[in-house]
C-alpha positions in Angstrom: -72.7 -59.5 12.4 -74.0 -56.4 14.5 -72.6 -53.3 13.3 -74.0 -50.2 15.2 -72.9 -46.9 17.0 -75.0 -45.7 20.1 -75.6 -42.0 20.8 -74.2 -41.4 24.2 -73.9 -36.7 23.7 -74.7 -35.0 21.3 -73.5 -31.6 22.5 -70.5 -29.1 22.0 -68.6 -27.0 24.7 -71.2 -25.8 26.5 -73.7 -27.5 28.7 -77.2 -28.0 27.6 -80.2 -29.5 30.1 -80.6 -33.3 28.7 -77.3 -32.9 25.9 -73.9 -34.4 27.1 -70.3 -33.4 25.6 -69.6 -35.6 22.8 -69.4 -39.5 23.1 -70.3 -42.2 21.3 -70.4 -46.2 21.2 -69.5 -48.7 18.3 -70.1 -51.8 18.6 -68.9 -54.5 16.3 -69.7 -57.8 16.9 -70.2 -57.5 20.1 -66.7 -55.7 20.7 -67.4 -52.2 21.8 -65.3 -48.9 20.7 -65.6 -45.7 22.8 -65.4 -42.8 20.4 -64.5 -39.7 22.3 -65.3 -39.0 25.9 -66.7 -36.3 26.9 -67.8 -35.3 30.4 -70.6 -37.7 32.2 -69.5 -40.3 29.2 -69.8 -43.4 32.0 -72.8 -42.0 33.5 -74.6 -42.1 30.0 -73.0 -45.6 29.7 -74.9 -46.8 33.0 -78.1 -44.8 32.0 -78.1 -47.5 28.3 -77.2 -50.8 29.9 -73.7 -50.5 28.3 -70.8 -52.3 30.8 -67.5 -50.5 30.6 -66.0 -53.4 31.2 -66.4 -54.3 28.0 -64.7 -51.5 26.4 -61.5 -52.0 25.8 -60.6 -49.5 22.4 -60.7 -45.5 23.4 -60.3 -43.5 20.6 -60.0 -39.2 21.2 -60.5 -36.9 18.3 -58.7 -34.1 19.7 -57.7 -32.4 22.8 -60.8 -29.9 23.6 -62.2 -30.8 26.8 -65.9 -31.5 25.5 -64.1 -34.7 23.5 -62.0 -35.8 26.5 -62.7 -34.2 30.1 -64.9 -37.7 31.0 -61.9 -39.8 30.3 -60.1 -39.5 33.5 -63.2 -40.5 35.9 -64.1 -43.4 32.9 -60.7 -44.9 33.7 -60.6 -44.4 37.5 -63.9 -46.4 37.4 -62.7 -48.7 35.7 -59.4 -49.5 37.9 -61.7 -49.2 41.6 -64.1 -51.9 39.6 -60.9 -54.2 39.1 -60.1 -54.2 35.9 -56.4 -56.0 35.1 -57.0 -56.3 31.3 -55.1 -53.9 29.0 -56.9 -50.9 27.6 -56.0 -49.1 24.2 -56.2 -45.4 23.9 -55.5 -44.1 20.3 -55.3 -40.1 21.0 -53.0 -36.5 20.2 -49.4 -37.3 21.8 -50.0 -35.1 24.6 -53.1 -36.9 26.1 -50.6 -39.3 28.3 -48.9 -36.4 29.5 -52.0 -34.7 30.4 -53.6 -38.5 32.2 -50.4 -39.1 34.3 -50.1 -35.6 35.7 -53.9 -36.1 37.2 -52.8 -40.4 37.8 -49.3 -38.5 39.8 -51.1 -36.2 42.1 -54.2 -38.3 43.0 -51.9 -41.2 43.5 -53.4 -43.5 41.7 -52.1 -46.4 40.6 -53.8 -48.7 37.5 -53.8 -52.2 38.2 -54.3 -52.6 34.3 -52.3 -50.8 31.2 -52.8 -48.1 28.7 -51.5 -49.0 25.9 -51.0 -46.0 23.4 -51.4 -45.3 20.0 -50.7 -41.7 19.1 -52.6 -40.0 16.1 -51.4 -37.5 13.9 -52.7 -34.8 11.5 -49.9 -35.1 8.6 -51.1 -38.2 7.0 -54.4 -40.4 7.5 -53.1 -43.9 8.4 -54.7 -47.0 9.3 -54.3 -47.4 13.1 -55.9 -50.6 14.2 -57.2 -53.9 12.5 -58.6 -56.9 14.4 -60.6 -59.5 13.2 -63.5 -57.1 13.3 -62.7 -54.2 11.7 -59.9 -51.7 10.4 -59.7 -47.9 11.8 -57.9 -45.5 9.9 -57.5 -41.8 10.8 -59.5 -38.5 9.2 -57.7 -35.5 8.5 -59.9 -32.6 10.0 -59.4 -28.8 10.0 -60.4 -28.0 13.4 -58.7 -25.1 15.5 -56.2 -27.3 17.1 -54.9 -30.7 15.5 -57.8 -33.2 15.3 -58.9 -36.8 13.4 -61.3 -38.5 13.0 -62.0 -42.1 12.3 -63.2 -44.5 10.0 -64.6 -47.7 11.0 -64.8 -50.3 8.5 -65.9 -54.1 8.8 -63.5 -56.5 8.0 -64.0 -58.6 4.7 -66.5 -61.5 5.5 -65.9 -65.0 4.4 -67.6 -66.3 1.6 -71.3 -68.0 2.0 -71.6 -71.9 1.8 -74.4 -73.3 -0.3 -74.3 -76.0 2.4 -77.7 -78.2 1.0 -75.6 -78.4 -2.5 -72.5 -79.5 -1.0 -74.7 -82.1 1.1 -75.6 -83.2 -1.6 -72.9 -84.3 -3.2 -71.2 -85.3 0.0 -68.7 -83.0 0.3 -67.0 -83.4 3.7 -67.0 -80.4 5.9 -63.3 -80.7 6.1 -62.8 -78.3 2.9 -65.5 -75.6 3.9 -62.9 -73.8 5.1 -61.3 -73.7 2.2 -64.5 -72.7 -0.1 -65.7 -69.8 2.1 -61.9 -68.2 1.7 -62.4 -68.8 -2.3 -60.5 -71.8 -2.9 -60.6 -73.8 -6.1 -60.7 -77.9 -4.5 -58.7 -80.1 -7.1 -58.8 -83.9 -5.8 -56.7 -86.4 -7.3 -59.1 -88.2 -8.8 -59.0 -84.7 -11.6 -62.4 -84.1 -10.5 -62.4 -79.9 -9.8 -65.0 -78.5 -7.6 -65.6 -74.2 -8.5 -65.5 -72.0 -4.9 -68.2 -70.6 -7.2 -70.4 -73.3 -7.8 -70.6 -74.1 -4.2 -70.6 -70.3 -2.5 -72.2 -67.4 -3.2 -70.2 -63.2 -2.8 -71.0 -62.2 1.4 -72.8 -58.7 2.2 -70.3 -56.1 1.1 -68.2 -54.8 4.2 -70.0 -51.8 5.9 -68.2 -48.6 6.9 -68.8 -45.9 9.5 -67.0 -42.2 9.9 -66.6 -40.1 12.5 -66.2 -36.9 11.8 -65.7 -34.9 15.2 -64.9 -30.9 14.7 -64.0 -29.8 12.0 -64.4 -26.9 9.5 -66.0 -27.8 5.6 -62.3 -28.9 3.8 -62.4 -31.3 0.7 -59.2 -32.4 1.4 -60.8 -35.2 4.1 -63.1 -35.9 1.5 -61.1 -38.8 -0.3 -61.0 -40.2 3.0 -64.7 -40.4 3.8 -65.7 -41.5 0.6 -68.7 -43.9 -0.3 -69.3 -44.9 3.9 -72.5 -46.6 4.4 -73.0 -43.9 7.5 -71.5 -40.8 8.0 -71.4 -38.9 11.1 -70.6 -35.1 10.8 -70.4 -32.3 13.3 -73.6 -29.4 12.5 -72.6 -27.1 14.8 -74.7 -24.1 13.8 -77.2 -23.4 11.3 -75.9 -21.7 8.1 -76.8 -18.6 9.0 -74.1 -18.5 11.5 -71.6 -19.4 8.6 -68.8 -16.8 9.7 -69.3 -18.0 13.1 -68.8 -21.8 12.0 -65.7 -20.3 9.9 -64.2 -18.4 12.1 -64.5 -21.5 15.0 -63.8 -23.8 12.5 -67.2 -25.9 12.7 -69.3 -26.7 10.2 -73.0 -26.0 9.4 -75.9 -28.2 9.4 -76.0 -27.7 5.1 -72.0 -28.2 5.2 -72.5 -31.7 6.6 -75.0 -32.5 4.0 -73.3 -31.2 1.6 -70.3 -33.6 2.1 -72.3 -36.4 2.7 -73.9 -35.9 -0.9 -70.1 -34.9 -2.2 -68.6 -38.2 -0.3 -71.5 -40.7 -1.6 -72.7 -41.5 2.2 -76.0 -43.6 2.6 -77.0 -42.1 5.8 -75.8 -39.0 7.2 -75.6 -38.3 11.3 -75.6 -35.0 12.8 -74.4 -34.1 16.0 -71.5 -31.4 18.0 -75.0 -28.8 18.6 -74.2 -25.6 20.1 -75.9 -24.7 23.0 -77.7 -21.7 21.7 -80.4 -23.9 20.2 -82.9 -25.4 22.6 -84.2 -26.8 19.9 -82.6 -28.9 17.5 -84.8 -29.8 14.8 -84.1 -26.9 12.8 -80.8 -28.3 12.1 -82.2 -31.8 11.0 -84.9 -29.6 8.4 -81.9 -27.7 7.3 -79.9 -30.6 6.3 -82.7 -32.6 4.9 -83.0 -30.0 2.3 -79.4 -31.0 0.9 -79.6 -34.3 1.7 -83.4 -35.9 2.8 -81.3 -39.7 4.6 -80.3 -37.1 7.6 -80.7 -38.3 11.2 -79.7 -36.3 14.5 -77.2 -38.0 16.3 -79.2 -37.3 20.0 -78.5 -39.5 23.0 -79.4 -42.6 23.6 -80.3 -43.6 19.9 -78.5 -46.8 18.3 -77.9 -46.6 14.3 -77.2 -50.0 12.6 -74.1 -48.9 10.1 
């Protein structure tokens, strides 16, 4: 089952020649998840062959404009192109306030509906699960309330020796059974093992998003043991007061909590605009933790 997130910006407030505002794109077995939308998100969409049509889960860390000022074109597209499906939106409370004020005075009218599910920074909760994948909320310590969100794959059924059930002509009425673990008993006493006949699937894989947000343990239960972890690196660690007081990290924070957390693969993205050049930021991390990767657009990561 395809697993993988696609870089679509990679920058943080400010502008930067060839870096958007932060967005990015899971996709999941072919289902696709729009993870924050920052400004330009549909024209980096066009640019990688991705349909937007075929989005149909938002989610919105927080409610600085760099995570959310491409949303309201996205969805205007998106209702001139025809869509009538629903569309789920999983953001801060006051994003629907702020979407129907620009809907009111530019009288537009959706032919399709948002469905809303609001997020909240008291508790991290599991928000969505499908027969894909489960999304729970992050806890992050940002300078207004923000989450992020943790993508994990839904347990896979087990595998069927299928040449060894062949065999002994085993009719492919019960497969369903073995691959969901079941013991077959038939009446004749004759008892066939779901472990004889199956073997354990590939462990579930698990992705987190961790948008803006200042080094905190306390999210660190949450983000524990992910197969890739995606952390903002704002600024080198020798702006650490400015990370601080902004409440951003540094390229050796996010490291550091993937090597706390147990990731396998660390992403690093959010890059202020004073560096032109971002590599410095990859060679800092590295030094904490060498499975470091920038999180630049256009690049697809298999989870």
């Amino acid at each position: 089952m395809k697993f993988e997130v696609t870089i679509l910006g990679s920058s943080s407030a400010t502008p930067v020649f060839n870096r958007n505002p932060t967005a990015q794109l899971l996709n999941c077995n072919e289902k696709f998840y729009l993870i924050d939308c920052g400004e330009a998100t549909q024209q980096q969409l066009i640019k990688y062959n991705f349909k937007a049509s075929k989005i149909d889960y938002i989610f919105i860390s927080h409610l600085h404009g760099d995570h959310y000022f491409g949303l309201i074109g996205f969805l205007s597209t998106m209702n001139l192109n025809g869509r009538i499906k629903p569309i789920h939106i999983f953001c801060p409370e006051p994003l629907k306030q702020i979407l129907e004020l620009q809907f009111h005075y530019s009288e537009t009218v959706l032919n399709y509906e948002i469905i809303y599910t609001f997020t909240h920074t008291h508790k991290a909760v599991e928000i969505l699960s499908n027969s894909d994948v489960i999304v729970e909320t992050i806890i992050l310590n940002h300078r207004v309330p923000c989450t992020g969100f943790k993508f994990t794959q839904q347990k896979k059924a087990r595998k069927l020796l299928i040449d060894k059930l062949e065999l002994e002509n085993i009719s492919t009425e019960y497969y369903p059974l073995l691959k969901n673990g079941v013991d077959l008993e038939f009446p004749n006493g004759k008892i066939l093992h779901n472990e004889d006949y199956t073997t354990e699937p590939e462990p579930a894989k698990s992705y987190a998003y961790c948008s803006d947000t200042m080094f905190d343990e306390r999210y660190f239960e949450s983000i524990s043991n992910c197969d890739t972890l995606y952390h903002e690196a704002t600024f080198l660690h020798e702006l650490i007061e400015r990370a601080t007081q902004t409440h951003h990290s540094t390229a050796i924070q996010a490291a550091q909590v993937a090597q706390i957390t147990g990731a396998k693969k660390l992403l690093i993205g959010h890059f202020s605009s004073r560096y032109k050049t971002i590599e410095p930021l990859l060679l800092e991390a590295k030094t904490v933790f060498e499975n470091t990767h920038l999180a630049i657009e256009g690049l697809t990561f298999s989870i």
